[in-house]
PyMOL Python script that loads the backbone (N, CA, C, O; Angstrom):
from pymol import cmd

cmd.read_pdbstr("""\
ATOM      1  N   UNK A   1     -20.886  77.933 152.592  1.00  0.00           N
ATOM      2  CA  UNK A   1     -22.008  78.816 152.330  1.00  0.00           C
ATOM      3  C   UNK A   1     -22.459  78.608 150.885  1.00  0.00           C
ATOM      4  O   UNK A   1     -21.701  78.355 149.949  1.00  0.00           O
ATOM      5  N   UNK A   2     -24.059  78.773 150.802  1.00  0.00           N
ATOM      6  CA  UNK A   2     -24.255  78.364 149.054  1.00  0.00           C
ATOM      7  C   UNK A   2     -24.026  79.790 148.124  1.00  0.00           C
ATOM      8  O   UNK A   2     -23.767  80.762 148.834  1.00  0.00           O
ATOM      9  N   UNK A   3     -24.048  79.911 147.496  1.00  0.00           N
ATOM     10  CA  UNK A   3     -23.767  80.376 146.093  1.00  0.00           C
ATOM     11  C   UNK A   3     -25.058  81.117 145.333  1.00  0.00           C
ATOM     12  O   UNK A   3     -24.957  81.577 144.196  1.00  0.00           O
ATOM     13  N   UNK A   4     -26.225  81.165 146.081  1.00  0.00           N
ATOM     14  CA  UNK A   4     -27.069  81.535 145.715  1.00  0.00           C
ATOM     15  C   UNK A   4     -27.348  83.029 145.723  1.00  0.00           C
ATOM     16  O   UNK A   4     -27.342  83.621 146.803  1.00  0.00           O
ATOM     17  N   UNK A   5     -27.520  83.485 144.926  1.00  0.00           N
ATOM     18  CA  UNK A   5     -27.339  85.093 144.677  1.00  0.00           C
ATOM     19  C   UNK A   5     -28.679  85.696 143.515  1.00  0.00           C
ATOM     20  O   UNK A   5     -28.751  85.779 142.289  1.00  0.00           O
ATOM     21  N   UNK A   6     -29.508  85.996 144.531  1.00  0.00           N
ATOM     22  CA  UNK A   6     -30.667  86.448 144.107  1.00  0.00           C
ATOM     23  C   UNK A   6     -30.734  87.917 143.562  1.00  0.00           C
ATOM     24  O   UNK A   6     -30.158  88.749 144.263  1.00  0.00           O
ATOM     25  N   UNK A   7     -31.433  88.427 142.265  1.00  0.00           N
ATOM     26  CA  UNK A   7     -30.860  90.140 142.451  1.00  0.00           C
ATOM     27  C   UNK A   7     -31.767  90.412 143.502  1.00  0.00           C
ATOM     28  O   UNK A   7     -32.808  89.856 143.853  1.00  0.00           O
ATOM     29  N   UNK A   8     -30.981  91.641 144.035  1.00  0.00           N
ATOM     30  CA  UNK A   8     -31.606  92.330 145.021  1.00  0.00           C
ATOM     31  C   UNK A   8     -32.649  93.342 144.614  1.00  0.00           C
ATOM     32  O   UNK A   8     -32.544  93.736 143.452  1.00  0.00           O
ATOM     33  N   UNK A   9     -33.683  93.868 145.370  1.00  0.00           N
ATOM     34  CA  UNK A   9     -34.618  94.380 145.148  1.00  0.00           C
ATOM     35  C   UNK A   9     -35.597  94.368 145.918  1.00  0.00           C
ATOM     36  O   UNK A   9     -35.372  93.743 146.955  1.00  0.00           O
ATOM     37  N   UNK A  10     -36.978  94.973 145.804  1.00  0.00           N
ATOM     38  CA  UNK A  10     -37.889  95.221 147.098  1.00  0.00           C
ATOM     39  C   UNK A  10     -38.374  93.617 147.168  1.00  0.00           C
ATOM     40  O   UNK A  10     -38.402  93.057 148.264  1.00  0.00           O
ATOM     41  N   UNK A  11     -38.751  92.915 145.959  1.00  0.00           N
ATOM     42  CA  UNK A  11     -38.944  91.355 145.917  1.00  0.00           C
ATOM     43  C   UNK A  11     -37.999  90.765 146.726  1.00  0.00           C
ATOM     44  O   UNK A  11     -38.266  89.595 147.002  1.00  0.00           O
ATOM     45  N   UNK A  12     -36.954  91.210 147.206  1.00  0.00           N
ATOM     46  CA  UNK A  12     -35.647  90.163 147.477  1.00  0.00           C
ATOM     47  C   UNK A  12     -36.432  90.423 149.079  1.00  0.00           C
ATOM     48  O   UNK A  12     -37.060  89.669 149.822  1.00  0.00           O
ATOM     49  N   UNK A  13     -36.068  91.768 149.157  1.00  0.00           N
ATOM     50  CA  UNK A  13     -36.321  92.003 150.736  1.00  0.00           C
ATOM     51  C   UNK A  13     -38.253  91.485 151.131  1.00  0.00           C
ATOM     52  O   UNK A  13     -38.341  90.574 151.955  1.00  0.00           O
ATOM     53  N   UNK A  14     -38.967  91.775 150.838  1.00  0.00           N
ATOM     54  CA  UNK A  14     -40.188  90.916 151.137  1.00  0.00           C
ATOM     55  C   UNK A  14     -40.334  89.457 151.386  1.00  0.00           C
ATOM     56  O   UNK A  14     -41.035  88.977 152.276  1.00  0.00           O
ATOM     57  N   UNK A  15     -39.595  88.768 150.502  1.00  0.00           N
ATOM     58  CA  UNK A  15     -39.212  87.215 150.534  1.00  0.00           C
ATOM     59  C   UNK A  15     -38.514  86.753 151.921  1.00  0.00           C
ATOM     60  O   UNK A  15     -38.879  85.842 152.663  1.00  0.00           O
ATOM     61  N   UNK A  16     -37.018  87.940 152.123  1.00  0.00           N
ATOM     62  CA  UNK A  16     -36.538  87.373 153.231  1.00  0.00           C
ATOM     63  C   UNK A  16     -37.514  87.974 154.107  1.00  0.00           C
ATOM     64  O   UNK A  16     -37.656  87.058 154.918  1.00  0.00           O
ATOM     65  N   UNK A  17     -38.214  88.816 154.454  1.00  0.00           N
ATOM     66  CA  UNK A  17     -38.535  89.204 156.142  1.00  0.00           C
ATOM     67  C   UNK A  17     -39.992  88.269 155.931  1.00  0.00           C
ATOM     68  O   UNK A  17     -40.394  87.764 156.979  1.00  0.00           O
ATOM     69  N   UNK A  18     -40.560  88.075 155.082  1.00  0.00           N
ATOM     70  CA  UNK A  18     -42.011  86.635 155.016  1.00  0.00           C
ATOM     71  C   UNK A  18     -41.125  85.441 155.189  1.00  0.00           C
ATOM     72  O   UNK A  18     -41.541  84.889 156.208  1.00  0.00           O
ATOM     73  N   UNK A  19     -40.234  84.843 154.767  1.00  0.00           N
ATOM     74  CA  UNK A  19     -39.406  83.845 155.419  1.00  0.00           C
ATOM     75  C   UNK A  19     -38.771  83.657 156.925  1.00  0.00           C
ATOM     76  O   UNK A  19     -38.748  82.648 157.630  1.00  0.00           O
ATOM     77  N   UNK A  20     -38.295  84.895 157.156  1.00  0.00           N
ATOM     78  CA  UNK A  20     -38.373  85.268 159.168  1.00  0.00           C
ATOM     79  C   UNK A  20     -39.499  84.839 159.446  1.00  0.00           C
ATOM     80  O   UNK A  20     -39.498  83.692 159.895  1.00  0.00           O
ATOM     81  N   UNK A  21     -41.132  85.667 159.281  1.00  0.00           N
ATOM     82  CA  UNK A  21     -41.761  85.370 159.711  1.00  0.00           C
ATOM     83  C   UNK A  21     -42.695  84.249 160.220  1.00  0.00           C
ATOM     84  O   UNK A  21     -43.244  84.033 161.300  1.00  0.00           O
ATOM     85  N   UNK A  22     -42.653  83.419 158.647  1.00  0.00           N
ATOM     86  CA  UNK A  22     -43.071  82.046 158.242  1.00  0.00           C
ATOM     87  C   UNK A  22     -42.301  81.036 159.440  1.00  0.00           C
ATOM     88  O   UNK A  22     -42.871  80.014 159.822  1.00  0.00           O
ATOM     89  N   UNK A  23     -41.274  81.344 159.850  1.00  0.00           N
ATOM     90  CA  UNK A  23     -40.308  80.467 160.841  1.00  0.00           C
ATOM     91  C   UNK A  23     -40.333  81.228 162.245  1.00  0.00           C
ATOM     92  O   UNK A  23     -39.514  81.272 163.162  1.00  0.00           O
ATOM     93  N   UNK A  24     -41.454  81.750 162.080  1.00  0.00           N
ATOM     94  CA  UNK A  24     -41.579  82.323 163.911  1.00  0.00           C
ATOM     95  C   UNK A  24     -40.739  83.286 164.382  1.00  0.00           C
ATOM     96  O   UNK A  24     -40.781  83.551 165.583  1.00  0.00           O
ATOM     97  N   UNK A  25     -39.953  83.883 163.634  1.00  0.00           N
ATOM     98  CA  UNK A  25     -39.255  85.232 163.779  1.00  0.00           C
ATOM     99  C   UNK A  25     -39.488  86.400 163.176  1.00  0.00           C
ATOM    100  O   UNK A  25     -40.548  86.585 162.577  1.00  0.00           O
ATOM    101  N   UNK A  26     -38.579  87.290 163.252  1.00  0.00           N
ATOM    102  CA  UNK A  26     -38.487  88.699 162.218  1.00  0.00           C
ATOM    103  C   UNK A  26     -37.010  88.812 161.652  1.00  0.00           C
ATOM    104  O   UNK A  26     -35.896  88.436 162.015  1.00  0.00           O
ATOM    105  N   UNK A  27     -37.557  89.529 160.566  1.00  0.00           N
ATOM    106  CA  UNK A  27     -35.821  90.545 160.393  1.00  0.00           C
ATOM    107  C   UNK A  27     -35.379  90.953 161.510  1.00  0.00           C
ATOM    108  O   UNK A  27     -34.624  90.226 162.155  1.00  0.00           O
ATOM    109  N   UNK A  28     -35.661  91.892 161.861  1.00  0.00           N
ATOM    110  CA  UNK A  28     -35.568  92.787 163.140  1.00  0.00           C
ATOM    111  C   UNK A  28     -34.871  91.920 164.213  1.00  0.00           C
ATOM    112  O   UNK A  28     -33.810  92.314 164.697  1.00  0.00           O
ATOM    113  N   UNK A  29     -35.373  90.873 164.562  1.00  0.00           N
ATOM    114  CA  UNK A  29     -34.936  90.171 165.958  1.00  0.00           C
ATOM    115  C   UNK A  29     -33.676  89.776 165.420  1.00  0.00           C
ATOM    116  O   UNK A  29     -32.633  89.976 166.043  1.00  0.00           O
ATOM    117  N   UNK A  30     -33.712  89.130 164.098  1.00  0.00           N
ATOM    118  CA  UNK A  30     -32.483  88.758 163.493  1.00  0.00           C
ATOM    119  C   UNK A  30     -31.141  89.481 163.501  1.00  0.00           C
ATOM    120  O   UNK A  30     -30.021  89.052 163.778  1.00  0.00           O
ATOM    121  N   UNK A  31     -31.720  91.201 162.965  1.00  0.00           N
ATOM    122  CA  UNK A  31     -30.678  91.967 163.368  1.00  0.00           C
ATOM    123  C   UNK A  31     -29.934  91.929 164.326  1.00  0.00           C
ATOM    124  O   UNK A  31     -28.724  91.708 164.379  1.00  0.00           O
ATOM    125  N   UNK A  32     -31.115  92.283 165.583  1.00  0.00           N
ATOM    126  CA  UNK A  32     -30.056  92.532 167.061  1.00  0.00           C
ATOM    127  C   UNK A  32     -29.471  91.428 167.128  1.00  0.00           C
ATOM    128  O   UNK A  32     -28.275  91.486 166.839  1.00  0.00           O
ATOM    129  N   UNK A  33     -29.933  90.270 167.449  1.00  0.00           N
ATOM    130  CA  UNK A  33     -29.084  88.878 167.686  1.00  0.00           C
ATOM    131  C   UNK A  33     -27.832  88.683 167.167  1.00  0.00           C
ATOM    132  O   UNK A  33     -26.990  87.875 167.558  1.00  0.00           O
ATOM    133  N   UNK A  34     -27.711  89.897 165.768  1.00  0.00           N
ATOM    134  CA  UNK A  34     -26.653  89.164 164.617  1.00  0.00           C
ATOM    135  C   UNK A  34     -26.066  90.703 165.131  1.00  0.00           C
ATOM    136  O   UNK A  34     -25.088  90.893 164.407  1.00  0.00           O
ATOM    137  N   UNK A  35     -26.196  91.727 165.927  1.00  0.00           N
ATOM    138  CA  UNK A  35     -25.574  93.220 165.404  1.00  0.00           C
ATOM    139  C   UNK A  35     -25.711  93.877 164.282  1.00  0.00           C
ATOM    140  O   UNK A  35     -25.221  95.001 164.181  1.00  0.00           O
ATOM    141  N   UNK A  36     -26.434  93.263 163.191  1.00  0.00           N
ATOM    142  CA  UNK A  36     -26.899  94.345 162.282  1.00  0.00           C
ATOM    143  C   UNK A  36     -27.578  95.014 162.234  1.00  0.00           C
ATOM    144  O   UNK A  36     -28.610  94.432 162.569  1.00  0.00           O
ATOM    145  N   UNK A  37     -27.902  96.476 161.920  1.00  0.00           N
ATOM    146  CA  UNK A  37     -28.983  97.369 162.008  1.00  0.00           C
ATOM    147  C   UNK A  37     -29.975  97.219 160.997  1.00  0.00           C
ATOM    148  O   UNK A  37     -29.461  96.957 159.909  1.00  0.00           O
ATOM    149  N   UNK A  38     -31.206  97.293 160.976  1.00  0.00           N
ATOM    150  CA  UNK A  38     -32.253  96.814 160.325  1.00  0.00           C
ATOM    151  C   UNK A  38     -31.963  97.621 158.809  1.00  0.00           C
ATOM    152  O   UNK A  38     -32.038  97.166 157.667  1.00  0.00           O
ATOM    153  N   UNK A  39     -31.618  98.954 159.274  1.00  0.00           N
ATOM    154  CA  UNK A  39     -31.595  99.963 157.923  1.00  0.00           C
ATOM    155  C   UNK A  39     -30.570  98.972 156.821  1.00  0.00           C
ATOM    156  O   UNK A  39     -30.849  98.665 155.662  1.00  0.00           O
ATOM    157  N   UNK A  40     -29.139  98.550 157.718  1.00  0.00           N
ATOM    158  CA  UNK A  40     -28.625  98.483 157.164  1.00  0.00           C
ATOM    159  C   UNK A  40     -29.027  96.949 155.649  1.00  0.00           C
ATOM    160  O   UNK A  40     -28.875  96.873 154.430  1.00  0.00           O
ATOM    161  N   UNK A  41     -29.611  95.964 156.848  1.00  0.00           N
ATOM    162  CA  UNK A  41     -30.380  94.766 156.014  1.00  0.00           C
ATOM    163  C   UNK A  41     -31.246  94.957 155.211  1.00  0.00           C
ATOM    164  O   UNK A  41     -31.513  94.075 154.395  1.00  0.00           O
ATOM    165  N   UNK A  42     -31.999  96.297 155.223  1.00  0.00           N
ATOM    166  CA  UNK A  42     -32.896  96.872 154.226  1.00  0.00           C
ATOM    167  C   UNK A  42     -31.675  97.320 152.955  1.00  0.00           C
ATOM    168  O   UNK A  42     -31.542  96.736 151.879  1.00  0.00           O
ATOM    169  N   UNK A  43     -31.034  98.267 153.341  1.00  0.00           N
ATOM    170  CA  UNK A  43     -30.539  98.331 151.724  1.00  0.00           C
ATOM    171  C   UNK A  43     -29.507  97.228 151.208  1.00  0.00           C
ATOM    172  O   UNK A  43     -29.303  97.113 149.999  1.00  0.00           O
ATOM    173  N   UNK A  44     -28.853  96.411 152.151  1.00  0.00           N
ATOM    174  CA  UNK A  44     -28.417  95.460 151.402  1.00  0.00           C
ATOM    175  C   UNK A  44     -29.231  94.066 150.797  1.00  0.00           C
ATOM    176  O   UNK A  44     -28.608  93.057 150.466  1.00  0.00           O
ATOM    177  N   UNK A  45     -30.699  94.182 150.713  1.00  0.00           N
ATOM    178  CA  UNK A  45     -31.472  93.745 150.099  1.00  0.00           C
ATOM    179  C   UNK A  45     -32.073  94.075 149.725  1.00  0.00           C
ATOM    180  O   UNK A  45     -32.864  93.302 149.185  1.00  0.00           O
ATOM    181  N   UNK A  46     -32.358  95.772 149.609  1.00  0.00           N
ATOM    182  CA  UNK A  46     -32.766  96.245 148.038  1.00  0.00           C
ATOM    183  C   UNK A  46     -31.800  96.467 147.089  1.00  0.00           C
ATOM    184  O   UNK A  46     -32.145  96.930 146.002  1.00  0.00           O
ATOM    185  N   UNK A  47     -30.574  96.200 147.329  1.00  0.00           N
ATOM    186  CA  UNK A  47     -29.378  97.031 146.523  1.00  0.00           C
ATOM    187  C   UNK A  47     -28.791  98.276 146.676  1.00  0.00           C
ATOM    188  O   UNK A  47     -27.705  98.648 146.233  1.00  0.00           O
ATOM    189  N   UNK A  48     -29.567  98.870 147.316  1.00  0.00           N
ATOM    190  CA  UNK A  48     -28.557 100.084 147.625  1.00  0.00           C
ATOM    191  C   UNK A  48     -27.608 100.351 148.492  1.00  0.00           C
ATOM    192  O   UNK A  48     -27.510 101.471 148.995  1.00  0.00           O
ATOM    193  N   UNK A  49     -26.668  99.214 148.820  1.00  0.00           N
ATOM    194  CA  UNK A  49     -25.576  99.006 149.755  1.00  0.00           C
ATOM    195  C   UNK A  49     -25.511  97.852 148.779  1.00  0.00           C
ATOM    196  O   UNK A  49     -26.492  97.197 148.424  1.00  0.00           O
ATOM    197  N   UNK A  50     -24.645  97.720 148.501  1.00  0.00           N
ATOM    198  CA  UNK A  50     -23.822  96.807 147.037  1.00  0.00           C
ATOM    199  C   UNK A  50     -23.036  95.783 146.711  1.00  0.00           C
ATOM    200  O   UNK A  50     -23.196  94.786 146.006  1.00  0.00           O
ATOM    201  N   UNK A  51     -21.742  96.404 147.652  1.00  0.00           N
ATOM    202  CA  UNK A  51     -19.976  97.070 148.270  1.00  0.00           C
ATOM    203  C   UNK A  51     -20.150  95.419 148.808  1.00  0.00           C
ATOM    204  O   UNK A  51     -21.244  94.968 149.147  1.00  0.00           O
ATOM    205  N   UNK A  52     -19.335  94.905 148.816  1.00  0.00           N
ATOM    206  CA  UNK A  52     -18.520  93.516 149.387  1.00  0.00           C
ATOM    207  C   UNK A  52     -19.078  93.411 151.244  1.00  0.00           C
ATOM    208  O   UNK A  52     -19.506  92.351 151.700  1.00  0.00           O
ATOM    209  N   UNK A  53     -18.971  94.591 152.031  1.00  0.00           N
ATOM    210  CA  UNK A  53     -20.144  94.439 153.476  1.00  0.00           C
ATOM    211  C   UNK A  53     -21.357  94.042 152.921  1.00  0.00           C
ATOM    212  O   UNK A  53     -21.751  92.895 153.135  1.00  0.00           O
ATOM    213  N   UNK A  54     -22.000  94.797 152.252  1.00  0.00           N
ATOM    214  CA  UNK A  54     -22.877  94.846 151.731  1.00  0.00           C
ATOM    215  C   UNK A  54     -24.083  93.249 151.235  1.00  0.00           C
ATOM    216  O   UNK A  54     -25.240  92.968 151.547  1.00  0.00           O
ATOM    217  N   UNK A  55     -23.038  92.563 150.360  1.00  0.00           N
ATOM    218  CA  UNK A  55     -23.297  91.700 149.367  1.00  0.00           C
ATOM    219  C   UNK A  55     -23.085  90.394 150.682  1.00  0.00           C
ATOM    220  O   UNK A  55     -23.941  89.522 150.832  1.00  0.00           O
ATOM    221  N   UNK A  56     -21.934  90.459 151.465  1.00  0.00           N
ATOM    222  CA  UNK A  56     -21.645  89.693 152.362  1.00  0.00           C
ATOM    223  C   UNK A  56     -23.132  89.395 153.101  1.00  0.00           C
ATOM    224  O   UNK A  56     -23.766  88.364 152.878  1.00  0.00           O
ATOM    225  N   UNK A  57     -23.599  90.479 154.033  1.00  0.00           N
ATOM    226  CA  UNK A  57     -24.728  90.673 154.561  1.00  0.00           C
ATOM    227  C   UNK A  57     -26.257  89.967 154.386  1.00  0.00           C
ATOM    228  O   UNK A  57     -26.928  89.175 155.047  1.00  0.00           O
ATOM    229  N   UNK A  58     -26.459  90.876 152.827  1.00  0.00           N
ATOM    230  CA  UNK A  58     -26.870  89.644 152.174  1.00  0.00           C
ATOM    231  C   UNK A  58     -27.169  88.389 151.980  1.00  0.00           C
ATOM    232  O   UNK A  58     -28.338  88.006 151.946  1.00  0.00           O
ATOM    233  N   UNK A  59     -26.298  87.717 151.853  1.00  0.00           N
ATOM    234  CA  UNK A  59     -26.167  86.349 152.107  1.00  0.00           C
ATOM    235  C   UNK A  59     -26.405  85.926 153.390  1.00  0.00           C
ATOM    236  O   UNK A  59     -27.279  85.136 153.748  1.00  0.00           O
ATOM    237  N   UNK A  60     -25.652  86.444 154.015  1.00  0.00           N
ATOM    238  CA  UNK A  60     -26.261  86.023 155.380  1.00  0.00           C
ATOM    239  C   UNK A  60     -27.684  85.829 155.782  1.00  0.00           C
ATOM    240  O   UNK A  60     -28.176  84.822 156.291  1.00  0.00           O
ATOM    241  N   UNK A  61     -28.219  86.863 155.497  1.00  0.00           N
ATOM    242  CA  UNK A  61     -29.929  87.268 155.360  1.00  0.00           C
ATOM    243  C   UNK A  61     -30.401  86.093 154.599  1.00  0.00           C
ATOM    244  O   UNK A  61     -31.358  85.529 155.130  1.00  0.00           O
ATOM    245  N   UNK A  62     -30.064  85.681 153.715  1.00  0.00           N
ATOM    246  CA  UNK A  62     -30.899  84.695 152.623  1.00  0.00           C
ATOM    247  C   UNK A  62     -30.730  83.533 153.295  1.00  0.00           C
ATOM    248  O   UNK A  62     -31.586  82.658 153.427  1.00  0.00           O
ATOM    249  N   UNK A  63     -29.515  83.522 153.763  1.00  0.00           N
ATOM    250  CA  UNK A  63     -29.302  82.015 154.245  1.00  0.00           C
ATOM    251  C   UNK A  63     -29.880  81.664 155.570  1.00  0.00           C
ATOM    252  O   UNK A  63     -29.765  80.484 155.902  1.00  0.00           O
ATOM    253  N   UNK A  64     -30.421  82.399 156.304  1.00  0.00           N
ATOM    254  CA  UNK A  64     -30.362  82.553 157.413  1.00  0.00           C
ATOM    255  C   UNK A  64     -32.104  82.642 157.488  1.00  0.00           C
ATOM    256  O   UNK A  64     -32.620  81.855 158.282  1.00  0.00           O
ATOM    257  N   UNK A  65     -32.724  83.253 156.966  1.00  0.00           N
ATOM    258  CA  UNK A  65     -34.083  83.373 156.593  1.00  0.00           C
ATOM    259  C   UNK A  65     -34.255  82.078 155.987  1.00  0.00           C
ATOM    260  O   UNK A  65     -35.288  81.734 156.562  1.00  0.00           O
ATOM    261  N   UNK A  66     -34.006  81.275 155.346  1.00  0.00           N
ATOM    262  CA  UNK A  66     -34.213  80.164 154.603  1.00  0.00           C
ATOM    263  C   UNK A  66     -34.814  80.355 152.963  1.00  0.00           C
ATOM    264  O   UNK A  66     -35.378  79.551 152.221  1.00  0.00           O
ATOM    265  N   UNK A  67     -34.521  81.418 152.825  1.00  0.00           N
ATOM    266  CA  UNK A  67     -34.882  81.933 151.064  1.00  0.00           C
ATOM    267  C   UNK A  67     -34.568  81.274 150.630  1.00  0.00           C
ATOM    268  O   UNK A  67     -35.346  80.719 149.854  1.00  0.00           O
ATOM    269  N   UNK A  68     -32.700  80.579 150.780  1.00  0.00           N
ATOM    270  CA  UNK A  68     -31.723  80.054 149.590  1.00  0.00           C
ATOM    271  C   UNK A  68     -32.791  78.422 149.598  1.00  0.00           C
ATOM    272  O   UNK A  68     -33.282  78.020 148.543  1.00  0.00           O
ATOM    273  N   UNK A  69     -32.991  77.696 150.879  1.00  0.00           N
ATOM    274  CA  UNK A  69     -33.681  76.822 150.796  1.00  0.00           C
ATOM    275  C   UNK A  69     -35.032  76.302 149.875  1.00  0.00           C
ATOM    276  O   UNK A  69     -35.265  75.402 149.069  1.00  0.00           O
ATOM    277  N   UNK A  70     -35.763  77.426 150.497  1.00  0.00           N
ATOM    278  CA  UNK A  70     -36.885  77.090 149.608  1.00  0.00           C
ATOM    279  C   UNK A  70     -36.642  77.334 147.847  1.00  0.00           C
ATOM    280  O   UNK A  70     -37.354  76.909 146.938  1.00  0.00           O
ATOM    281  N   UNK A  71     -35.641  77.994 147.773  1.00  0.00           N
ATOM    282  CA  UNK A  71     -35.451  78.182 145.880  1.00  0.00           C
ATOM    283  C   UNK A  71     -34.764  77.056 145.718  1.00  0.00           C
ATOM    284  O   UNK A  71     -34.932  76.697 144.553  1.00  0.00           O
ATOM    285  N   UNK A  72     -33.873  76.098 146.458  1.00  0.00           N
ATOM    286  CA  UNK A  72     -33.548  74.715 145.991  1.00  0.00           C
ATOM    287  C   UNK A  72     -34.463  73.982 146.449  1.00  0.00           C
ATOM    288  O   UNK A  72     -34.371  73.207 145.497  1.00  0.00           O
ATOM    289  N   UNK A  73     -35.409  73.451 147.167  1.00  0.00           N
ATOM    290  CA  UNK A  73     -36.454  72.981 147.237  1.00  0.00           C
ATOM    291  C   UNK A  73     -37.444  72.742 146.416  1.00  0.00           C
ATOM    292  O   UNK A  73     -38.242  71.818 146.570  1.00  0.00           O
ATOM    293  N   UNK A  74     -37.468  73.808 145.205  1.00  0.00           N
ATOM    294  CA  UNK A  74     -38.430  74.274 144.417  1.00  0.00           C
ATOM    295  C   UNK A  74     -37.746  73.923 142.992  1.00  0.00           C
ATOM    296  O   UNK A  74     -38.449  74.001 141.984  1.00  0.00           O
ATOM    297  N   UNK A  75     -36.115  73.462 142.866  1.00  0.00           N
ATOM    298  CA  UNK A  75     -35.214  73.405 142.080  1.00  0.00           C
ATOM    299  C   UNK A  75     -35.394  72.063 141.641  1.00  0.00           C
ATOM    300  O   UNK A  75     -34.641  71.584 140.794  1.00  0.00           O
TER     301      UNK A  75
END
""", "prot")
cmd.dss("prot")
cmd.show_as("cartoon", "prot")
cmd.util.cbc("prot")
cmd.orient("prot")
């Protein structure tokens, strides 16, 4: 998994769910598929869920959306 660790924030979360979208999906669909609850992918990409679930999650989201990509792409 990469290493890429964006701060979190309403920027973080806009980036990933326009990156779902840009690739023909959503957050949302992402959730159910993955069992996460949407609330919960919302605050662990604004920051207000923090905590090691949290930060884990996260990542997942970035990586998975293709965020981490396009910021090495752009690197």
């Amino acid at each position: 998994m990469n290493s890429y660790q964006p701060q979190p924030g309403p920027d973080l979360y806009n980036k990933v769910r326009g990156s779902f979208v840009s690739n023909g999906t959503s957050l949302g669909k992402w959730c159910r598929e993955n069992g996460a609850s949407i609330q919960a992918a919302k605050s662990c990409l604004t920051g207000t869920w923090n905590g090691p679930k949290g930060r884990e999650l996260r990542q997942r989201l970035i990586e998975a959306s293709g965020v981490a990509e396009s910021v090495r792409g752009a690197a």
